[in-house]
GURO-212942 format. One record per residue (C-alpha): residue number from 1; chain; x negated, y, z. Coordinates in steps of 0.25 Angstrom, whole numbers, m for minus. Layout:
<site><nr>NUM</nr><kette>A</kette><x>X</x><y>Y</y><z>Z</z></site>
...
***
This chain:
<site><nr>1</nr><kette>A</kette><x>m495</x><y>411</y><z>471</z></site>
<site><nr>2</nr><kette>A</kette><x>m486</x><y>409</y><z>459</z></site>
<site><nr>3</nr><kette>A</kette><x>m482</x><y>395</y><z>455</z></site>
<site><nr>4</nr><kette>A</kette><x>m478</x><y>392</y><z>441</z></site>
<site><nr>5</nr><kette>A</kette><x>m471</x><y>378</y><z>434</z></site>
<site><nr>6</nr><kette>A</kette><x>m472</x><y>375</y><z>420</z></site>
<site><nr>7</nr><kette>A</kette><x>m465</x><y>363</y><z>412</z></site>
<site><nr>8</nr><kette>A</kette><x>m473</x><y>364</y><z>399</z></site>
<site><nr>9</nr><kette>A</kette><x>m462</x><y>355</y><z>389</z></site>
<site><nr>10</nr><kette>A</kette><x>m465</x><y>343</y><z>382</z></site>
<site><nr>11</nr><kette>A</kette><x>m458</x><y>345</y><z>370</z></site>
<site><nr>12</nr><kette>A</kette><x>m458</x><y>356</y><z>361</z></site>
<site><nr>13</nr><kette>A</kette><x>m446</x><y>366</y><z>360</z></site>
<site><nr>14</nr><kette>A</kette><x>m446</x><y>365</y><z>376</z></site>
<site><nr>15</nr><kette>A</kette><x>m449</x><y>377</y><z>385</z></site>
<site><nr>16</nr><kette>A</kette><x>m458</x><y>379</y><z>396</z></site>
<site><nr>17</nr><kette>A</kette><x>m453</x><y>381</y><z>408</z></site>
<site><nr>18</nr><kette>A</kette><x>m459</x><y>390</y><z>420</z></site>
<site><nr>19</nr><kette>A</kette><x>m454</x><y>391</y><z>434</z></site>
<site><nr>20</nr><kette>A</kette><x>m462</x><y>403</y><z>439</z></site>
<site><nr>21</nr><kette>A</kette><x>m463</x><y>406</y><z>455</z></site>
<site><nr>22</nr><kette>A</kette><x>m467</x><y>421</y><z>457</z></site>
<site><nr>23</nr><kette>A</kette><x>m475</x><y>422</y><z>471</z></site>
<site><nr>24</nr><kette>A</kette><x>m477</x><y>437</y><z>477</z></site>
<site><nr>25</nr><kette>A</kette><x>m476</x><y>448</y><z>486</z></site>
<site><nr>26</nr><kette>A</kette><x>m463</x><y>448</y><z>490</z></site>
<site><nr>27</nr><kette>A</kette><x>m465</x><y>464</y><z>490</z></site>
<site><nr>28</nr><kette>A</kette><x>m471</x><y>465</y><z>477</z></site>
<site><nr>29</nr><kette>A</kette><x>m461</x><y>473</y><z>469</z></site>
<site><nr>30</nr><kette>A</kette><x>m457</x><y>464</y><z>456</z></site>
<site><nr>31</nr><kette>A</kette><x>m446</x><y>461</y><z>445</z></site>
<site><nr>32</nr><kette>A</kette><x>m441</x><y>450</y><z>441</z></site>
<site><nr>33</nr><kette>A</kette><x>m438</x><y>445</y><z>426</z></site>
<site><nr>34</nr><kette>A</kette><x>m438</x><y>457</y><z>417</z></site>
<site><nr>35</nr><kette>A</kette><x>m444</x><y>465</y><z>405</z></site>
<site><nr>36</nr><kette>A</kette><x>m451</x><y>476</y><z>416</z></site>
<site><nr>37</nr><kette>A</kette><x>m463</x><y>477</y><z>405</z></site>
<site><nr>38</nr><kette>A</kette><x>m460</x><y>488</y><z>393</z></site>
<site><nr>39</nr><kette>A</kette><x>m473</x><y>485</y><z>386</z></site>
<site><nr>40</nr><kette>A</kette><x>m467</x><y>470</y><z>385</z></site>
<site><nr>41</nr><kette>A</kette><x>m451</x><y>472</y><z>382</z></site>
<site><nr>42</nr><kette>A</kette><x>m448</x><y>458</y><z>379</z></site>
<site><nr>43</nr><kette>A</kette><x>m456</x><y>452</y><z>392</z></site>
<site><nr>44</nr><kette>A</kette><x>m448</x><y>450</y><z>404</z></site>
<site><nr>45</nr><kette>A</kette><x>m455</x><y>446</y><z>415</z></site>
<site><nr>46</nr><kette>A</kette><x>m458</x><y>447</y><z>433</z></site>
<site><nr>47</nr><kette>A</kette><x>m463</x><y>461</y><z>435</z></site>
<site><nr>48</nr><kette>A</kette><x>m471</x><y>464</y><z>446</z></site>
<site><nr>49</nr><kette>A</kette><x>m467</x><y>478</y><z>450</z></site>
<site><nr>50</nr><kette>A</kette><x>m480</x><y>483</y><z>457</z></site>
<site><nr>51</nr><kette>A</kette><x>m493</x><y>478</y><z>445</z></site>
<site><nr>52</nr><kette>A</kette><x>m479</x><y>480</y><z>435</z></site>
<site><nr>53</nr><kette>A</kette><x>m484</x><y>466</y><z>428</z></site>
<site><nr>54</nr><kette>A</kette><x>m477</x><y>451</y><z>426</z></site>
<site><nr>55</nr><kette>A</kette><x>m476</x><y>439</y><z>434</z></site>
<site><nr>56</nr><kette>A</kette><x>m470</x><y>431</y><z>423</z></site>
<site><nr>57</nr><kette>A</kette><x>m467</x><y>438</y><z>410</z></site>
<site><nr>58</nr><kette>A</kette><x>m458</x><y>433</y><z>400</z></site>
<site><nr>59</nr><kette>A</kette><x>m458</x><y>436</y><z>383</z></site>
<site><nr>60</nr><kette>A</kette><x>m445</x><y>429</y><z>379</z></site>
<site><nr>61</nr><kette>A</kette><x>m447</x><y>432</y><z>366</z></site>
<site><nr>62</nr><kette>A</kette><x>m461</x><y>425</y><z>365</z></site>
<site><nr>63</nr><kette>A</kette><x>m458</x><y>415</y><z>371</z></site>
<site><nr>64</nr><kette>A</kette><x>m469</x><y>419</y><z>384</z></site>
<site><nr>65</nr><kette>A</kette><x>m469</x><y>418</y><z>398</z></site>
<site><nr>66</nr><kette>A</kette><x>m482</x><y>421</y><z>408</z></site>
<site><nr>67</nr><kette>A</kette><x>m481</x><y>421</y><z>423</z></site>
<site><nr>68</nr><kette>A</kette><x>m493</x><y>423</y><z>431</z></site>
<site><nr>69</nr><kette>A</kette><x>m500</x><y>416</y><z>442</z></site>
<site><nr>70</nr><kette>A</kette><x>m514</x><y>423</y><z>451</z></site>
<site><nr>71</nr><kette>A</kette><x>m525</x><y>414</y><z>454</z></site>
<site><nr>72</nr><kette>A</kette><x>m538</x><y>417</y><z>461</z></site>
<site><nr>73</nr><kette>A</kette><x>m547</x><y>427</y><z>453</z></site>
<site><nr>74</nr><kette>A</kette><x>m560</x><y>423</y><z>451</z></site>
<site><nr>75</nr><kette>A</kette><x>m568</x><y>436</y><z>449</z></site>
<site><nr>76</nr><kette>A</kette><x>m573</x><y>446</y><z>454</z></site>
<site><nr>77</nr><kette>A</kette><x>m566</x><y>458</y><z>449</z></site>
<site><nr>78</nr><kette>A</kette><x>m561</x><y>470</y><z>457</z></site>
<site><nr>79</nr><kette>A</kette><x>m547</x><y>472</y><z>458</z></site>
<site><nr>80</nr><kette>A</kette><x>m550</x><y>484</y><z>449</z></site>
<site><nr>81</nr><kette>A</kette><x>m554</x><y>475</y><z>438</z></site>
<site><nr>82</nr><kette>A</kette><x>m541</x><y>468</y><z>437</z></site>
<site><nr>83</nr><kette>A</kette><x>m527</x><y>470</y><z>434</z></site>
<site><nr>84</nr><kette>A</kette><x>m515</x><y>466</y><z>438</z></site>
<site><nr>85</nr><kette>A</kette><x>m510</x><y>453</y><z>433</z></site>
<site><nr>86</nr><kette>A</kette><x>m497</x><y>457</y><z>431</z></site>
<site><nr>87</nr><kette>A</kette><x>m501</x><y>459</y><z>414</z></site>
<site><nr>88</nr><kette>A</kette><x>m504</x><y>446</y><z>413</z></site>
<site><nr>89</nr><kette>A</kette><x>m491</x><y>437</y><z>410</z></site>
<site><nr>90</nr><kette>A</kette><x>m486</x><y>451</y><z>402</z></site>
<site><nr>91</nr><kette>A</kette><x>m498</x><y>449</y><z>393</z></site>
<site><nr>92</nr><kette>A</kette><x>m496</x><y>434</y><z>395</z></site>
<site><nr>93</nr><kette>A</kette><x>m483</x><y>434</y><z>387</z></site>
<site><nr>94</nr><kette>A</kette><x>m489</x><y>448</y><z>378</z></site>
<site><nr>95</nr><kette>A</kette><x>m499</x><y>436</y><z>374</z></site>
<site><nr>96</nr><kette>A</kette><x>m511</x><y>448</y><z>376</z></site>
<site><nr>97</nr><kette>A</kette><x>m515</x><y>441</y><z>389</z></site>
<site><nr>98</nr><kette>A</kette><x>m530</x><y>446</y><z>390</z></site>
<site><nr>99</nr><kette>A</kette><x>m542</x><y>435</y><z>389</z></site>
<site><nr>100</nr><kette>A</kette><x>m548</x><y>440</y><z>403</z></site>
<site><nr>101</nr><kette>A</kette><x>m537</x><y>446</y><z>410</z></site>
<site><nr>102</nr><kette>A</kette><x>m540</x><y>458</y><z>419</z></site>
<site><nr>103</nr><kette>A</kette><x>m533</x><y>451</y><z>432</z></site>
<site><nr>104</nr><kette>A</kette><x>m535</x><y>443</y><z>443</z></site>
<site><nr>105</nr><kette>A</kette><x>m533</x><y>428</y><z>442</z></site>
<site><nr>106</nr><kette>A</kette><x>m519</x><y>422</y><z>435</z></site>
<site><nr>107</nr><kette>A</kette><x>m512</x><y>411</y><z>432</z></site>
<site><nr>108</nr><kette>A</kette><x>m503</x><y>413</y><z>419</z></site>
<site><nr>109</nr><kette>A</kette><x>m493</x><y>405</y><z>415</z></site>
<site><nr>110</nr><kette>A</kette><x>m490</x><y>406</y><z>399</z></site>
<site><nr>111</nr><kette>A</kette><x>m478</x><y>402</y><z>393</z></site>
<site><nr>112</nr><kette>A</kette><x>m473</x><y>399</y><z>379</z></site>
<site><nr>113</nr><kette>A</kette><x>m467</x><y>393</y><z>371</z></site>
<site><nr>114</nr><kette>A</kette><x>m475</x><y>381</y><z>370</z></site>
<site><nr>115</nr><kette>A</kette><x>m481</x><y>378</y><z>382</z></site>
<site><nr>116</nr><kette>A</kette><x>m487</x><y>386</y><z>393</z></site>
<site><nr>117</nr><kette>A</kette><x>m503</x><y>391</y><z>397</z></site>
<site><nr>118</nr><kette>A</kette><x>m509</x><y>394</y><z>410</z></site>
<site><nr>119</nr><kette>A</kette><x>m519</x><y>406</y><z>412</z></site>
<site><nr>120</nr><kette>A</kette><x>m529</x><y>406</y><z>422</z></site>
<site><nr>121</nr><kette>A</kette><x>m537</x><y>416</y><z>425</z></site>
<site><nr>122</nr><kette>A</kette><x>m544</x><y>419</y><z>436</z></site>
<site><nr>123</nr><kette>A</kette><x>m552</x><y>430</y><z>433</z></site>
<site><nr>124</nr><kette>A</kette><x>m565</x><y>425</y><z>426</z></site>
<site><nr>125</nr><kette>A</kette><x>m558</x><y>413</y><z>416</z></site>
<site><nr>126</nr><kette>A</kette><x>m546</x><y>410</y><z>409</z></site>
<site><nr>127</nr><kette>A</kette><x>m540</x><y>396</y><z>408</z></site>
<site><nr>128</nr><kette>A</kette><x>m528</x><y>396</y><z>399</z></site>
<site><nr>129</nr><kette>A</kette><x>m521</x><y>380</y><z>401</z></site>
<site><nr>130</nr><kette>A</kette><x>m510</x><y>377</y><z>391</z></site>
<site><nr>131</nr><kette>A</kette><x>m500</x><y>368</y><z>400</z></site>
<site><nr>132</nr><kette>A</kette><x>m496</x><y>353</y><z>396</z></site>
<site><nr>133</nr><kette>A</kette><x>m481</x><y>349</y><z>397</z></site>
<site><nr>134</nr><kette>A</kette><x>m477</x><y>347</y><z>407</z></site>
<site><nr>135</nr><kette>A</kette><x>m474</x><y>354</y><z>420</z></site>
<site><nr>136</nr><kette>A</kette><x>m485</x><y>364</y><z>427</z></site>
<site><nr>137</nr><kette>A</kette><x>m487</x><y>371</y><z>439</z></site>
<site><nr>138</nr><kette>A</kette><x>m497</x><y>385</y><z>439</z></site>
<site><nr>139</nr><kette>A</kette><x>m499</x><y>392</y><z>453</z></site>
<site><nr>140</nr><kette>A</kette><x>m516</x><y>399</y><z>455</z></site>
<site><nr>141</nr><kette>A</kette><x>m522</x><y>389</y><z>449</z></site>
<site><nr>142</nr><kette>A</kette><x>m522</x><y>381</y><z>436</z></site>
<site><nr>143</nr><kette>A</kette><x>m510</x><y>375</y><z>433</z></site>
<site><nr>144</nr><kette>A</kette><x>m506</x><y>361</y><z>439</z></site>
<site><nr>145</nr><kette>A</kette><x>m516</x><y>364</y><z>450</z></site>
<site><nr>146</nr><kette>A</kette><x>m513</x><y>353</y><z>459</z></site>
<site><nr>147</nr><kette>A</kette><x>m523</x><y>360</y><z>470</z></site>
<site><nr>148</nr><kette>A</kette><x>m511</x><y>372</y><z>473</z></site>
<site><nr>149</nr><kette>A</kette><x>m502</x><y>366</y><z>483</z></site>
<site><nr>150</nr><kette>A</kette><x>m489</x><y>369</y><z>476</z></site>
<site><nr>151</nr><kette>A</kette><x>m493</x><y>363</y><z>462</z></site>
<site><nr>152</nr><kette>A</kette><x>m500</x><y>349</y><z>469</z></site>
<site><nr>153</nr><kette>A</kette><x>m489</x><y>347</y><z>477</z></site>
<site><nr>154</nr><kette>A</kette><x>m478</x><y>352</y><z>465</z></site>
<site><nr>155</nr><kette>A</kette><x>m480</x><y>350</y><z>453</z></site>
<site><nr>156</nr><kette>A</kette><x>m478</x><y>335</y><z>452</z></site>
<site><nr>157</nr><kette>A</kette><x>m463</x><y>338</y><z>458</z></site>
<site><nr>158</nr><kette>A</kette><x>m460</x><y>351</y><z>446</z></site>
<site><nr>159</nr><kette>A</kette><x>m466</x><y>339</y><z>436</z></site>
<site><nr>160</nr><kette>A</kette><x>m456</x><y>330</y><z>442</z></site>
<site><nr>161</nr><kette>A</kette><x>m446</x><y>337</y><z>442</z></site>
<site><nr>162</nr><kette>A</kette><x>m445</x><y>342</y><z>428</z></site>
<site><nr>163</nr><kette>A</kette><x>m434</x><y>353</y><z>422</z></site>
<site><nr>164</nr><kette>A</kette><x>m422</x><y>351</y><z>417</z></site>
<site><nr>165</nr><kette>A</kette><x>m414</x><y>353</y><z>404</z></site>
<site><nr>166</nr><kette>A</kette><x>m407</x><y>367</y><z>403</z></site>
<site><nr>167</nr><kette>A</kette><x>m406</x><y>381</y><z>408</z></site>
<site><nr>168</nr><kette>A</kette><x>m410</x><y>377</y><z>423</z></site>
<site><nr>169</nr><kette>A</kette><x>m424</x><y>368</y><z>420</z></site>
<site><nr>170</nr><kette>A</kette><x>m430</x><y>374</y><z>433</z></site>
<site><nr>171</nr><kette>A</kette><x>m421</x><y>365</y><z>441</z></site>
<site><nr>172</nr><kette>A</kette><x>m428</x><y>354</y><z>446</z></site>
<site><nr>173</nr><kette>A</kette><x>m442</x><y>362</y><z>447</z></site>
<site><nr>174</nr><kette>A</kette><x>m436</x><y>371</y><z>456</z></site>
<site><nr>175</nr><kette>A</kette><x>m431</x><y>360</y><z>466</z></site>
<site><nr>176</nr><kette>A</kette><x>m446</x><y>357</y><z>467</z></site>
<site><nr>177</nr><kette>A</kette><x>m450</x><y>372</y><z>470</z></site>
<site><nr>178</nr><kette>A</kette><x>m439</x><y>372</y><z>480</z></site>
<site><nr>179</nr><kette>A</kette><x>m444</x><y>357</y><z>486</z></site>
<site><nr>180</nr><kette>A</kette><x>m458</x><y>364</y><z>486</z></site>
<site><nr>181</nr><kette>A</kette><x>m454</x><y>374</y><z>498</z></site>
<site><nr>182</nr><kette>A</kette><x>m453</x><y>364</y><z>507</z></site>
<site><nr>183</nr><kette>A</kette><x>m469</x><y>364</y><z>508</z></site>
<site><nr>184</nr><kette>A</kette><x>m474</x><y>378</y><z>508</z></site>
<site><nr>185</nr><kette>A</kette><x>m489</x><y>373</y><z>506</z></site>
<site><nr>186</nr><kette>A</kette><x>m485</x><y>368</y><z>492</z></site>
<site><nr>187</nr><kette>A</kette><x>m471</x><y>376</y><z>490</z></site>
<site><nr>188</nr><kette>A</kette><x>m471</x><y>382</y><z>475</z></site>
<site><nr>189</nr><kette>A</kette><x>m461</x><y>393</y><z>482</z></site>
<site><nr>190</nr><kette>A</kette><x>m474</x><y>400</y><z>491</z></site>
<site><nr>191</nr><kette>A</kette><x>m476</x><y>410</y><z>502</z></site>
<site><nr>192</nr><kette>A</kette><x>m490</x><y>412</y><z>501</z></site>
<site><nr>193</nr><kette>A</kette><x>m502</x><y>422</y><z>509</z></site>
<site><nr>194</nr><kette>A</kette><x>m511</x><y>427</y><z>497</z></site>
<site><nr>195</nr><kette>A</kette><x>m521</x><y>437</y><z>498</z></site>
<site><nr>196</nr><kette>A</kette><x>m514</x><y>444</y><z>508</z></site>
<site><nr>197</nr><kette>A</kette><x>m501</x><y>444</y><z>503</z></site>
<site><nr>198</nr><kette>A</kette><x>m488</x><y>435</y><z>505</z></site>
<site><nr>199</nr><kette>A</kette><x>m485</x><y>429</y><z>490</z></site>
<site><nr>200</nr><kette>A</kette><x>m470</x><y>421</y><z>490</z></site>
<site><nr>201</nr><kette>A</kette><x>m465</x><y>415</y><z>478</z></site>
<site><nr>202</nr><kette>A</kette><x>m453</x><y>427</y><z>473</z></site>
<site><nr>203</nr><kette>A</kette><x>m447</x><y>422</y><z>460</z></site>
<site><nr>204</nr><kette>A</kette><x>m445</x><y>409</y><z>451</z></site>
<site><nr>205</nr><kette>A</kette><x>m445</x><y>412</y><z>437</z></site>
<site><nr>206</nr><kette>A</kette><x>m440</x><y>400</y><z>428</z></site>
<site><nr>207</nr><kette>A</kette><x>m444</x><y>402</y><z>413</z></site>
<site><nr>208</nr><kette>A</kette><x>m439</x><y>392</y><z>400</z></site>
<site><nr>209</nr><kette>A</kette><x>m452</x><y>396</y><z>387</z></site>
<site><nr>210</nr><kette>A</kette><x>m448</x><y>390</y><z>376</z></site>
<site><nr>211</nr><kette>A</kette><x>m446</x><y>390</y><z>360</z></site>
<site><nr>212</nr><kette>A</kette><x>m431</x><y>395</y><z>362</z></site>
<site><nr>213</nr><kette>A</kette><x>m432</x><y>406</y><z>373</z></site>
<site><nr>214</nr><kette>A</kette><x>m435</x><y>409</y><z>387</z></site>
<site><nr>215</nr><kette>A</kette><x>m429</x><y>408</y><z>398</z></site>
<site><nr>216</nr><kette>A</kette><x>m435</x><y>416</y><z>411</z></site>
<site><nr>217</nr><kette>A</kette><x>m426</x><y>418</y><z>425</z></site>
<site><nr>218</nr><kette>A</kette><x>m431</x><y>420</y><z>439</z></site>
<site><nr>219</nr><kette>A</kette><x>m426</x><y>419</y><z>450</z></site>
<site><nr>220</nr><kette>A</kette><x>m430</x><y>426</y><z>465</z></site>
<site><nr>221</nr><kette>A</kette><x>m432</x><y>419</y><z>479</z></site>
<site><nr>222</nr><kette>A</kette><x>m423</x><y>423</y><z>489</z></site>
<site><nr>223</nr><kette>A</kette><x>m435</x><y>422</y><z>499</z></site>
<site><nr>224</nr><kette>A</kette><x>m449</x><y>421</y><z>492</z></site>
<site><nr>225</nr><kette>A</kette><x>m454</x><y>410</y><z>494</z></site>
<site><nr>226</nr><kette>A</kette><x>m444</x><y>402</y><z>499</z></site>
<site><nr>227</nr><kette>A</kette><x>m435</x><y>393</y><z>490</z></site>
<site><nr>228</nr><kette>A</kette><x>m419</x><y>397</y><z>490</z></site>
<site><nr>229</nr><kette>A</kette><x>m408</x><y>388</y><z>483</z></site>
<site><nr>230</nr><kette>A</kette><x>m403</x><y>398</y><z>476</z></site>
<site><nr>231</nr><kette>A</kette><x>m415</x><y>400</y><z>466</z></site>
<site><nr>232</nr><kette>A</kette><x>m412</x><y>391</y><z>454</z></site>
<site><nr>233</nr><kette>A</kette><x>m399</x><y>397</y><z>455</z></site>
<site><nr>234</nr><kette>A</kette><x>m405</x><y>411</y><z>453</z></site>
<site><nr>235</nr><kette>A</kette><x>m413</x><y>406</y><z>443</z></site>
<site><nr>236</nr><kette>A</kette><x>m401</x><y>401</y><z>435</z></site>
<site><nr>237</nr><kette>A</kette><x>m395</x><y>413</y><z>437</z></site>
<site><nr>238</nr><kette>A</kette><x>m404</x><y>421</y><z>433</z></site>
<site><nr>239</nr><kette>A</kette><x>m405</x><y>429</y><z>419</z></site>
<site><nr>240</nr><kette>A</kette><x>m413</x><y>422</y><z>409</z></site>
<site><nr>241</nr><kette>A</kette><x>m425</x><y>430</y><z>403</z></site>
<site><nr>242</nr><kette>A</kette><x>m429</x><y>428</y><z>386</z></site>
<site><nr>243</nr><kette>A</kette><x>m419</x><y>423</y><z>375</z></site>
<site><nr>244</nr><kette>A</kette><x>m414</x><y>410</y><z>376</z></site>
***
């Protein structure tokens, strides 16, 4: 399951800041950050090759990011009577995200400009929660769930440990993903059994959404699931998406 961190500012003209773990199939053919979706030219996004939809989607020029989360579906629908979820973070950051949407259960995070809302839905109810400042965590459950293992055990530490002025705010949060590993139970890096499928976290996104621009990089675990080293550097290095 994914894990997402959310610093919500406290003063206007701030950005929100996201550091977005992708969990997987490590065979699941995907892309990483780019404008794969012609219907949408200006969205850039983590395209998953096989449904052909978004992880995390990007509009740099609205201002909007969405990264999506599954939860447990609630209903009884047949797999015949769903979609994949893959439209949603692409409808998400579109602002045409259905009422009732037509998939099994998610977690979406919604950025903007000026703050940031989490979606749930689990397939019979929508709960939309605008997030306070401050700094959040959102795995398959509502946000700041201290029940999930990673979150009680974790977010108390990424509060702590805040962000920092400049280009490379992620610094310090991701010296608590890498301390995390050291407990596999609570570790915000996972390699986790799921419905008959091994899911291992992929890809760390880091995205800035503020007034002035966005800022969205990646960067892609060595071995999934596993912290390297050599991970912040990758993300430094990597090529920012959105106008700055």
């Amino acid at each position: 399951m994914c894990t997402v961190v959310v610093d919500v500012p406290r003063e206007s003209g701030q950005p929100v800041r996201v550091l977005a773990v992708r969990d997987e199939e490590r065979q699941r053919p995907w892309r990483g950050l780019g404008p794969w979706w012609p219907g949408q030219p200006g969205v850039h996004g983590v395209r998953d090759d096989r449904a052909g939809g978004a992880w995390l989607a990007v509009d740099p020029e609205a201002r909007r990011l969405a990264v999506l989360l599954n939860r447990e579906d609630l209903s009884q629908r047949s797999d015949a009577e769903v979609v994949s979820r893959g439209g949603i973070p692409l409808q998400s950051v579109a602002g045409t995200l259905p009422p009732a949407p037509p998939t099994r259960g998610f977690n979406l995070v919604e950025v903007d400009a000026d703050g940031a809302t989490v979606v749930e839905w689990d397939g019979l109810a929508v709960r939309r929660t605008r997030l306070a400042p401050g700094t959040h965590m959102i795995a398959h459950h509502a946000p700041d769930d201290r029940a999930t293992p990673r979150i009680g055990r974790w977010l108390d530490d990424f509060r702590r440990a805040g962000i920092v002025a400049g280009d490379e705010w992620w610094g310090p949060w991701l010296e608590v993903v890498a301390a995390s590993t050291a407990d596999p139970s609570s570790s915000v890096l996972r390699r986790d059994a799921h419905d008959g499928l091994v899911l291992e976290s992929l890809l760390v996104c880091a995205v800035a959404v503020g007034p002035d621009g966005v800022d969205a990089r990646e960067a892609v675990l060595s071995e999934p699931g596993e912290w390297d080293d050599a991970l912040a550097g990758r993300l430094r290095a990597g090529m920012p998406v959105g106008p700055q």
